[in-house]
C-alpha positions in Angstrom: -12.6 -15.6 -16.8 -9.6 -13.3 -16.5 -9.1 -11.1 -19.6 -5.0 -11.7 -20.4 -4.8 -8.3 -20.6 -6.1 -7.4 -17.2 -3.9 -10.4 -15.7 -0.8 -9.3 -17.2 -1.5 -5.9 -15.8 -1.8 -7.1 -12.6 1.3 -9.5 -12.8 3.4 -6.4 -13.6 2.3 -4.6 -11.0 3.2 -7.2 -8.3 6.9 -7.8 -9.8 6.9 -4.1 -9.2 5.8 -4.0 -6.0 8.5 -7.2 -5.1 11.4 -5.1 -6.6 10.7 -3.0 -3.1 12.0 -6.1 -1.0 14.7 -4.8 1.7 14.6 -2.4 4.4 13.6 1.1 4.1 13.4 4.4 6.3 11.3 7.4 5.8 9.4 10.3 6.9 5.8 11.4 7.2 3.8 14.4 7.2 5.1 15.5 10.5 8.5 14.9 10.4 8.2 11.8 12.2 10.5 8.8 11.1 9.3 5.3 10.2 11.3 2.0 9.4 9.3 0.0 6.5 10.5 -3.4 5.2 9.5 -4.9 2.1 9.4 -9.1 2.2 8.6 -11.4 -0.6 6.5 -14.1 0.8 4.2 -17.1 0.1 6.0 -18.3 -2.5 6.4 -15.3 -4.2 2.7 -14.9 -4.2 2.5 -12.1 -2.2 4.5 -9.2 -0.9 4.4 -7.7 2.9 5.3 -4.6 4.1 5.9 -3.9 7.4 5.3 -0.6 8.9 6.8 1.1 12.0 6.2 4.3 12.8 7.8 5.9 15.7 4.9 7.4 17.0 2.4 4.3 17.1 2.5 0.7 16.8 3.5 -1.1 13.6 1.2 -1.9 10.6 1.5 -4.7 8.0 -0.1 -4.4 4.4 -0.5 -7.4 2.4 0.0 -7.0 -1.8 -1.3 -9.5 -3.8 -3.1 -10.9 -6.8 -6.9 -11.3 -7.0 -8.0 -13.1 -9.9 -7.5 -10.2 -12.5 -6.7 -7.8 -10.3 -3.8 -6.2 -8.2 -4.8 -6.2 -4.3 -3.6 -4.9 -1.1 -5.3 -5.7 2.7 -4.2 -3.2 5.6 -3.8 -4.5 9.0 -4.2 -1.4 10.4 -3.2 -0.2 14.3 -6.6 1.1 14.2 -7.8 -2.3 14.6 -9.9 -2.5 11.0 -8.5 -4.0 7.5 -9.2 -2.1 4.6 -8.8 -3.8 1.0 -8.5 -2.2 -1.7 -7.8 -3.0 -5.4 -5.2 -1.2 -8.1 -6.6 1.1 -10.6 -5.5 1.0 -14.1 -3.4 3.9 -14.6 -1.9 4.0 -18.1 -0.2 7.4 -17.8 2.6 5.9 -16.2 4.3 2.8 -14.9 6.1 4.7 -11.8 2.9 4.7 -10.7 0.1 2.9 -8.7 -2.9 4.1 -7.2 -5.2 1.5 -4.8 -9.0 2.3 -4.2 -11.1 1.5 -1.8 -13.2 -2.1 -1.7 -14.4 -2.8 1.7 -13.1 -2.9 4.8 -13.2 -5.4 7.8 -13.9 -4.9 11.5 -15.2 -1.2 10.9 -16.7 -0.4 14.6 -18.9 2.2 13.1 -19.5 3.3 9.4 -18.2 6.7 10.3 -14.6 5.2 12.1 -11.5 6.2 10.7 -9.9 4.0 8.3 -7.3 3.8 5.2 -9.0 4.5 2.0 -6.6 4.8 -0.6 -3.1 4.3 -1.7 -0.9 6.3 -4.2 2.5 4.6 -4.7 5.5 7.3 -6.9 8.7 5.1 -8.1 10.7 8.0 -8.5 13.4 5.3 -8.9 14.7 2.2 -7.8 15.9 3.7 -3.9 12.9 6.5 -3.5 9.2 5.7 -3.3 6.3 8.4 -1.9 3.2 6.7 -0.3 0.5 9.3 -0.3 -2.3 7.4 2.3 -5.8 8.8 2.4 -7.5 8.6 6.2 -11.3 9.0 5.8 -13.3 9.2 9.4 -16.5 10.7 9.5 -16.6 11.7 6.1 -13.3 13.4 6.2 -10.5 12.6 4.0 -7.3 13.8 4.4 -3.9 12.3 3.2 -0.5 11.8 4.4 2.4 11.5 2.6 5.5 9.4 3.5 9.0 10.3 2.0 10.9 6.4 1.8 14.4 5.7 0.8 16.4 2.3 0.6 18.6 1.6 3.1 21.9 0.3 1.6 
């Protein structure tokens, strides 16, 4: 049975997450541009972000409550789905960070797929996504500048 703590925690974290809803632009590591929208959907179960980079094709992530927990699946362009789960992080509530679970549809344990998440509020029209990339071992992370369109 979910502790209420834990579930609150959770809760929290997806109202967060749904106060992104709207359109949002960006750049990553590179330079490169990407348009991301933010949708509330299900029923307010769930919220869906929609990825599109300019330099490959679009992604979708999936936020949403699992029992106790805060979760997120990647449909990734590479093909797999990643799932990962929030981590308590106490320090600070303009902050989330997602871990790794499992993923799905992994042609080869050394393939490169999403691993992590790091989400910064700076405030209510800025957010940072730091992603973490792991293929054959190798991590390395790419961070993604987003501001609200208005």
């Amino acid at each position: 049975m979910p502790s209420a703590r834990a579930q609150s925690e959770a809760t929290r974290g997806l109202e967060k997450l749904k106060s992104l809803a709207g359109i949002w632009h960006g750049t990553g590591p590179d330079g490169s541009t990407l348009a991301v929208s933010y949708e509330i959907a299900s029923g307010g179960t769930a919220l869906m972000e929609t990825r599109v980079p300019s330099n490959e094709p679009e992604m979708i992530t999936l936020f949403h409550l699992d029992g106790d927990a805060l979760a997120l699946t990647h449909y990734c362009s590479a093909g797999n789905q990643p799932r990962m789960q929030a981590e308590p992080t106490p320090h600070s509530a303009d902050e989330m960070n997602f871990a790794f679970v499992d993923v799905s549809n992994l042609t080869t344990p050394s393939a490169g797929h999403m691993r992590a998440l790091r989400m910064v509020f700076q405030d209510d029209d800025h957010l940072t996504q730091v992603w973490t990339w792991r293929e054959g071992g190798q991590d390395v992370e790419a961070t993604f500048h987003l501001e609200r369109d208005k």
